[in-house]
C-alpha positions, 0 to 999 in steps of 0.5 A: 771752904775755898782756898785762900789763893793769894793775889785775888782781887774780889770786885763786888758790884754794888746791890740794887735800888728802887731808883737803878731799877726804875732806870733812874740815873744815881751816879753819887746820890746816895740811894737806899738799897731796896728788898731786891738789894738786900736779898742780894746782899745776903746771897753775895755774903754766903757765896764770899762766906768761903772765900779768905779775905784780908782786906775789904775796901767800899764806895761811901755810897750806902749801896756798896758799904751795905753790901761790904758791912754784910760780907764782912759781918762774920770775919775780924776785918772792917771795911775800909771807905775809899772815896775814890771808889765813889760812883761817876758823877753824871752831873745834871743826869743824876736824879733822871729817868733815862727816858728823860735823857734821851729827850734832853740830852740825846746827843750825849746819850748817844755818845754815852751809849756808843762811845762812852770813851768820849762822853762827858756827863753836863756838869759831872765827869768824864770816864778819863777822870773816874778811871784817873781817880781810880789809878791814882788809888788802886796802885797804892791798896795793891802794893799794901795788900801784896800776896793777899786777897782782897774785896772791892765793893763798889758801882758798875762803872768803877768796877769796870775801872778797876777791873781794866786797870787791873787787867791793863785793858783800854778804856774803849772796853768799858761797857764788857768790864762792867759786872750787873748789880749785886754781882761779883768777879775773882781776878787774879792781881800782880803787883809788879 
């Protein structure tokens, strides 16, 4: 059994979809986990098997709550939903191949991939605005959960939120935050 260090935060990315895999865009669209994402999800389990936790918080997204249901299926906890954890919502990309946005929307895509800081998904929300509504939230879970572990169970980009939040990094950061698919990270967390 690992030691329980008080002040941790487990940031827990949400595990793979047929659609993720096909690099099919799901932002809020609630996509099933496929058998990759449920073979992750019992590998994240055991590995989190041994370590304390106080608190589990997931996305409503059954790809991240799937994954906060196995971690705390052996423990006395229940997973609180956030819906401030919720994917981006990437607007109209939802539901398209990347290949697809490429040819629609390439300067978006650029500035997706170049300046992500800048870009606004069509009809959906900007980083600014996901990173808002996780600031607003994440102040609030830490100052309950003072001294004691927790886990976040949510999607690449919000992980990535969180994690700079947490870390006090800038938002340009964004793309080395993000953890891939069914992983996890440790951060230590202060609450002053």
């Amino acid at each position: 059994m690992i030691q329980n260090n008080a002040g941790q935060i487990i940031l827990v990315s949400s595990a793979s979809t047929d659609w993720a895999d096909s690099k099919r865009v799901q932002g809020q669209l609630d996509i099933p986990l496929n058998n990759k994402g449920k073979e992750q999800i019992a590998k994240i389990a055991q590995v989190l098997s041994g370590i304390a936790m106080d608190a589990v918080f997931s996305s409503p997204l059954q790809r991240a709550l799937s994954v906060a249901s196995a971690i705390v299926e052996k423990r006395n906890l229940k997973v609180k939903i956030i819906k401030e954890f919720i994917d981006l919502d990437q607007g109209i990309w939802q539901g398209l191949l990347l290949s697809e946005i490429k040819k629609r929307y390439e300067k978006q895509y650029v500035t997706w991939q170049e300046n992500p800081v800048n870009a606004v998904f069509p009809k959906g929300e900007s980083l600014f605005e996901a990173h808002k509504r996780v600031s607003f939230v994440l102040p609030k879970i830490l100052a309950k959960a003072r001294n004691k572990n927790i886990c976040i169970v949510s999607h690449r980009t919000i992980v990535a939120l969180i994690k700079i939040h947490i870390l006090k990094l800038e938002l340009n950061s964004i793309k080395e935050c993000m953890l891939q698919s069914g992983s996890y990270e440790i951060l230590k967390y202060n609450n002053g």
